[in-house]
Each structure stands twice: as C-alpha cells, then as structure tokens.
C-alpha positions in Angstrom: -32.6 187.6 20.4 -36.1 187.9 18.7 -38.7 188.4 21.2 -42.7 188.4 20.7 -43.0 192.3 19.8 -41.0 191.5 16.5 -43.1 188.8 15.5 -46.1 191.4 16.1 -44.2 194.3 14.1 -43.2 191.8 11.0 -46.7 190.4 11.0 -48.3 193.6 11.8 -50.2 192.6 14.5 -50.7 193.0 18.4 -48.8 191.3 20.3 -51.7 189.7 22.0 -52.5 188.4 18.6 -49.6 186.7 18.5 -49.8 184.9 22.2 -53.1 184.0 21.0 -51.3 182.0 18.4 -49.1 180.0 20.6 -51.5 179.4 22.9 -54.8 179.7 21.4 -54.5 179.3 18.2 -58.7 178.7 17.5 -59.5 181.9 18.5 -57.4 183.4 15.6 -58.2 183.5 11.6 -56.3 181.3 9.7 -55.3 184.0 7.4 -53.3 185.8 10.3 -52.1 182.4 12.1 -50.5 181.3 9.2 -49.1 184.8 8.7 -48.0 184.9 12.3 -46.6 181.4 12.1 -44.6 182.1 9.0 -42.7 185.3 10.7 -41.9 183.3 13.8 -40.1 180.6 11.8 -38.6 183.2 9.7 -37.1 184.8 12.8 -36.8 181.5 14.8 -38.6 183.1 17.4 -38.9 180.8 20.6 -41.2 181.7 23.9 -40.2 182.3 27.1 -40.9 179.4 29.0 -39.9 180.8 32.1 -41.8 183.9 31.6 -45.0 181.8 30.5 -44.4 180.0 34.0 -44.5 182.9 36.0 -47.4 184.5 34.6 -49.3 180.8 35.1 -47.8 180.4 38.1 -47.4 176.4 37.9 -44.0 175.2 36.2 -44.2 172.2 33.8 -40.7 171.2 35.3 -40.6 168.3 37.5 -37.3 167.3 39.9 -36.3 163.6 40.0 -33.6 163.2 42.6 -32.0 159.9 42.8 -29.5 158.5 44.8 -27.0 157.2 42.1 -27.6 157.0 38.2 -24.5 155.1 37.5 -26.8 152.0 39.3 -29.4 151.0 36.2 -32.1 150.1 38.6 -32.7 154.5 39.1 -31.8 154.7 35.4 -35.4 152.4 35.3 -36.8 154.3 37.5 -36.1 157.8 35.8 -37.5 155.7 32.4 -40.4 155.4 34.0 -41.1 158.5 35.8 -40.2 160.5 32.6 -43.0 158.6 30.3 -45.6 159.6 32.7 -44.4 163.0 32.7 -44.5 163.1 28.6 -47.9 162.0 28.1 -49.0 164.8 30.4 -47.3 167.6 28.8 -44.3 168.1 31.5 -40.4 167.9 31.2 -38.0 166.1 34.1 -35.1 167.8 35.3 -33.1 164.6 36.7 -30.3 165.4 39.5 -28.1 162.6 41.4 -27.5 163.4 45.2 -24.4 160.6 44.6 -26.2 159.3 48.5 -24.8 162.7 50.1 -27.4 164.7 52.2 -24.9 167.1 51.5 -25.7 167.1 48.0 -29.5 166.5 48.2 -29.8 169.8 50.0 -28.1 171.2 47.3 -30.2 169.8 44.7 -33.7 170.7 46.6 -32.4 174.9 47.1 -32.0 174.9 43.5 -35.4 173.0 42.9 -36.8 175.2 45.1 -35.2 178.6 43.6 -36.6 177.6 40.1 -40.1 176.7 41.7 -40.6 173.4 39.9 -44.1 171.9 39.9 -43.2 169.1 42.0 -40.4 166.8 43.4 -39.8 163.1 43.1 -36.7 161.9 45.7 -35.7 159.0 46.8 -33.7 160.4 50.2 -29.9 160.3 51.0 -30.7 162.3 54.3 -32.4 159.6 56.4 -33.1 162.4 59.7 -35.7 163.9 56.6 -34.5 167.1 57.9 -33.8 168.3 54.0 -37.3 167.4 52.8 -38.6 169.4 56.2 -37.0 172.7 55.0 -38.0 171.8 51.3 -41.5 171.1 52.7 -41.8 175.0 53.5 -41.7 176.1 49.9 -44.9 174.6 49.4 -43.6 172.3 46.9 -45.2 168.8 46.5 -43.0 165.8 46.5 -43.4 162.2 46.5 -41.1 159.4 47.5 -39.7 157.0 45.3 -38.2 153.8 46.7 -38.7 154.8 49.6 -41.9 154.2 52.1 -42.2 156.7 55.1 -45.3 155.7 57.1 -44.8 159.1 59.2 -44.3 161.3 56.4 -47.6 163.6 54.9 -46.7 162.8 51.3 -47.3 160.3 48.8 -45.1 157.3 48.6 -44.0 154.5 46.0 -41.6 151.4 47.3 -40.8 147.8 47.1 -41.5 145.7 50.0 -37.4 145.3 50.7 -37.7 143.1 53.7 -39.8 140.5 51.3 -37.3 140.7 49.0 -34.4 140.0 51.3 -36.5 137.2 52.9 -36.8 135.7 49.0 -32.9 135.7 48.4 -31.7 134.3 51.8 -34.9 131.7 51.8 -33.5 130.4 48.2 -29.8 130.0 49.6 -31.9 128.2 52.6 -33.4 125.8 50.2 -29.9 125.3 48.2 -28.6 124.0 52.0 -26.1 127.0 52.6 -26.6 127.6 56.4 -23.8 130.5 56.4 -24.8 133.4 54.3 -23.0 136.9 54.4 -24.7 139.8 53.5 -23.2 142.9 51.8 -24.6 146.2 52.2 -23.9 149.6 51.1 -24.4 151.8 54.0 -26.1 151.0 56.6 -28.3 154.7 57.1 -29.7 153.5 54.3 -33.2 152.0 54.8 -33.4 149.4 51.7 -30.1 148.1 53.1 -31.6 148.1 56.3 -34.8 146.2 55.1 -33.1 143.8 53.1 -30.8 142.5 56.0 -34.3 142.3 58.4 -35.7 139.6 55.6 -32.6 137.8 54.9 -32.5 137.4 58.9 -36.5 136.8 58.9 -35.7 133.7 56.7 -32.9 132.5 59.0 -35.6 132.7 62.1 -37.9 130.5 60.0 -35.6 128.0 59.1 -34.4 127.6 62.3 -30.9 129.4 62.1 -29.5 131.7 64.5 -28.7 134.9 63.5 -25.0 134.5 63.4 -25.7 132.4 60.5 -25.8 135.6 58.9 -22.5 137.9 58.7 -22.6 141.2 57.8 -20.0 143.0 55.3 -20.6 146.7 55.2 -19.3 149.0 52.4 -19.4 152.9 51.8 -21.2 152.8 48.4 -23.5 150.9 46.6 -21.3 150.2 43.3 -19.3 147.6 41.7 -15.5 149.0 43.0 -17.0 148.6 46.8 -18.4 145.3 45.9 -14.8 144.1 44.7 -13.4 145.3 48.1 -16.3 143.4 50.0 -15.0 140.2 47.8 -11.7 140.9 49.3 -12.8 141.1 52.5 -15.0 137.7 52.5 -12.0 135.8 51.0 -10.4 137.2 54.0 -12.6 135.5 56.2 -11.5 132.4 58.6 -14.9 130.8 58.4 -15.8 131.8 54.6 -19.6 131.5 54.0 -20.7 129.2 51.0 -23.1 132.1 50.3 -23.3 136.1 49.8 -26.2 138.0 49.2 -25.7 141.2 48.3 -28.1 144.4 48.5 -27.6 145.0 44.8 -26.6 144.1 41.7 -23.4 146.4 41.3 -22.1 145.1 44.6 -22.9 141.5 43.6 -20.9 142.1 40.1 -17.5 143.3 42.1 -18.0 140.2 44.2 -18.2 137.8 41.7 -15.2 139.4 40.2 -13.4 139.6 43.2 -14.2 135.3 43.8 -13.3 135.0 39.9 -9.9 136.9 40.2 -9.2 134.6 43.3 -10.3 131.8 41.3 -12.6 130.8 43.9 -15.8 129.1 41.6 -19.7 130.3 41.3 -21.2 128.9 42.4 -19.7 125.7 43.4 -17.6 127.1 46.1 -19.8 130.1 46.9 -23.0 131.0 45.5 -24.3 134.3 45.3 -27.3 136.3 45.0 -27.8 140.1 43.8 -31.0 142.5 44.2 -32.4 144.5 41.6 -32.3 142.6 38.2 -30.4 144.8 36.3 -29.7 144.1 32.8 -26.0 143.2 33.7 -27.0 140.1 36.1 -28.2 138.1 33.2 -25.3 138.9 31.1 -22.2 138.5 33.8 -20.0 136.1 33.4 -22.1 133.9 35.8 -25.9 135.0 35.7 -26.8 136.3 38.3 -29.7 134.9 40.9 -31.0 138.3 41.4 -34.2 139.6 43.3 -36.2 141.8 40.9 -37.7 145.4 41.5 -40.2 147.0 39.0 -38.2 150.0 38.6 -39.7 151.3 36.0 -43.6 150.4 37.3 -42.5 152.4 40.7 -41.3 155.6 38.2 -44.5 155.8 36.6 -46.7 155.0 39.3 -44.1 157.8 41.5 -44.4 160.5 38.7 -48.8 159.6 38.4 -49.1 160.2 42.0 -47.2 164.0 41.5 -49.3 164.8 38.8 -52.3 163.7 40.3 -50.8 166.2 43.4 -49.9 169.0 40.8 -52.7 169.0 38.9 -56.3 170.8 37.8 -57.9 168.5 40.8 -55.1 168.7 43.3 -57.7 169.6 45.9 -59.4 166.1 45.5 -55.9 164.3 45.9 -55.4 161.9 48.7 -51.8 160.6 49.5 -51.5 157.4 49.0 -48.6 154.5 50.0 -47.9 152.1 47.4 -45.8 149.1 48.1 -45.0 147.1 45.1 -43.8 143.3 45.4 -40.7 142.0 44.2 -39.6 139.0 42.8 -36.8 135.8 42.6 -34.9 135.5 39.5 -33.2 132.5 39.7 -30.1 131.6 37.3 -26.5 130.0 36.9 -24.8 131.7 40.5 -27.3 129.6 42.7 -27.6 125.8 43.0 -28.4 123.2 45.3 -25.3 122.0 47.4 -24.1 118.7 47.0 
C-alpha cells in the first residue's frame, strides 16, 4: 500500500510538502501541487484517516444508535441526522441495538474504542446504566427520541403522551368507547407515554380506564403485531377500536383482522403512530399519528455538533420536544 513518503520520493519533495497539499493546499505553488497531485493519483494514494484523527485528536465519525432500522420511522431519523452531518464535513457510523441493552453496550465499547466525535442514541437500556459507563469516556452524546429531564445531555423528542391523547381522542369522537392499545414492550418509555395520553383522553371524556385494554408484545414489528391481532380476535369483549404504538404493529393487525375477515374499519377501526410511508399505502390507510422523524435527526445531529465543535465551550444543553400530529384516513370513521 502507497503511503505519503512515496508520493514525496516520486514528486521529489518533503513529505510535509505533501501534507501541506492535502490539507493546505494555498500555502503550496501551484507548480508543485499539481505535481504532487498528479503522483498521488498515479499511485492512488489515499490518507490515513485514522492517523489524521489521532494527530487532531477530534474524529469526524459520529455514532447513531437506534433501536430498530427495519422500523422506517429510525430510517427518517438516520436521513436526517446524516444531512446535518454532511454539510458539516463529518461521516455517520449507523448501529441497531435491535432494543437489547445487551447489544447497546456492545455498540457504545466499540464507539468508545474508536473514539468517535460524538454519540446520537436513542436508549434500549431504560436503568441508563450503559450511557453512565459510556459517559466516562468523555464522549458527548445526545438523545434522540427520547427526553430525559434528569440526564446532563442534550435531548430531541416528540411529546408521545400528546400524541397518544390525539389517536384515542379521535376514536373518542368516532363514538368507540372500548379501545385496546398495543404496545411493544412496556420498559420502553414511548410505549409508556403513549398509553398515559390515550388514557388522558379516556379521563376527559369521561371513561374509566378499563375502557382501555392493554395488549403487550415483545417487539415493535409487524410479525408481533399479527400475533397481537390474534390475540384481540381472541377476546370475549372485542373492542371496536385498536390503537397501536406504531405503524409496523398496526400493519400486522390489520392483517391479522383482514385474514379473519373481520372489516376496517367497519367492525374495528384502527389507528397506528408514526406515519410511515406504508400507512398510506396499506391495504386500508392507515389513521396514523405523525412524528417528524427526520426534523428530530437533524435538529439531534445540530445539537452534537454544536457540542463537538470549535465553540463547544459556549454550548448549553438544551431539551427539545417536538409536536406531533393526526393523520386521519380510510381505517377511522364515525360509528354508525
């Protein structure tokens, strides 16, 4: 492999002349840049990024680590992060913890062994005892989807339990007084939050809570959705409503209710969270509750570089809480 002293030798000069170059290019002639410039495409000569790192001492690798990116919503969120990154000169390494805290300790050793420049997570491991070793490495991070009021870093996040209280208010209005709510796991805190609005709008309307039953899965993707469509046709007392905590769990429940031939949404009507780019195109459209995934990337991957950057002393942490909104189409209507 040709390294920077063969560029020098070819092009007879230094080897300082030659960094000079690559990274300061004005302070050399342009007789002897274009001579340098010539030998390193003859020889296909590429720099040492890792060495250039460590002799700057700041990486221009940051970590994304999201819970799942077979879900589009992190696939958003990624987009997002990974245009702010561009336009200020840094690359994204982009690891899925698959929701194991298991995996997302994993993930932050290695992020830590290659000293990135920062670390955007969304957490699997709710204790935040992962990001507490991780914090000793001196390694910024910033949450993403995820708002932790007791936490000394920067935060980006959609307000969940506003969103739940928007897709159990809109089954409200439709006249469904027996809802069931699908989660993925329950450690989760957007799972959490969504269930505390959908139960916020019961409150309001005057429903007890039992109005609202409560089918737990193990994931957050369409095969544990189809298995939570099984169970609610299972059910003595089947609601004439689901609301699911996303849009993958909402997809295997309609297909569950299609399979069954039970009809969407004149036998049950159903409502998914996200807005993925599936919900409009299922076989039903989906009522869905949208999050500005790609808004909470970029704004996520600002905040880091703002953190990580040539006025990190000035930087404040800040908690941003975006707002989402109510898509409404075909799987929702009014009872008659």
């Amino acid at each position: 492999m040709m390294g920077i002293k063969d560029v020098a030798r070819q092009a007879g000069v230094s080897v300082g002349t030659v960094s000079n170059v690559i990274n300061r290019p004005d302070m050399v002639s342009e007789d002897t840049r274009t001579r340098v410039l010539e030998v390193i495409e003859r020889l296909g000569y590429v720099r040492s990024e890792s060495a250039r790192q460590l002799r700057a001492g700041r990486s221009r690798i940051i970590a994304l680590l999201v819970l799942d990116m077979a879900n589009p919503f992190f696939v958003e969120v990624a987009s997002g992060a990974e245009r702010a990154a561009r336009e200020a000169g840094l690359g994204v390494m982009l690891c899925n913890s698959a929701e194991s805290p298991a995996e997302e300790a994993d993930y932050l050793g290695l992020f830590a062994e290659q000293r990135v420049r920062g670390v955007l997570v969304t957490p699997a491991d709710t204790t935040g005892r992962n990001l507490e070793s991780f914090s000793r490495h001196g390694i910024p991070y910033v949450f993403a989807d995820r708002d932790v009021p007791s936490s000394q870093a920067c935060s980006v996040s959609v307000d969940d339990i506003a969103g739940g209280r928007l897709a159990a208010d809109h089954l409200i209005e439709q006249g469904h007084e027996h809802i069931v709510y699908v989660s993925g796991p329950m450690h989760l805190t957007q799972c959490q939050d969504r269930r505390t609005g959908a139960l916020d709008a019961l409150t309001a309307a005057g429903l007890p809570p039992e109005a609202l039953s409560h089918i737990e899965t193990e994931r957050l993707d369409v095969a544990s959705g189809r298995d939570a469509g099984a169970r609610l046709l299972g059910m003595t007392d089947r609601p004439t409503a689901v609301f699911c905590a996303n849009d993958l769990l909402a997809l295997g429940v309609l297909q569950a209710l299609y399979a069954a031939g039970v009809r969407v949404p004149e036998e049950v009507a159903l409502v998914g969270y996200d807005d993925i780019e599936f919900a409009a195109a299922a076989a039903v459209p989906l009522t869905s509750v949208r999050q500005p995934a790609y808004r909470l990337g970029r704004a996520a991957a600002d905040l880091l570089i703002e953190e990580t950057g040539d006025h990190a002393a000035a930087h404040e942490h800040q908690r941003i809480v975006l707002q989402p909104e109510l898509v409404v189409r075909g799987s929702t209507r009014r009872v008659r």
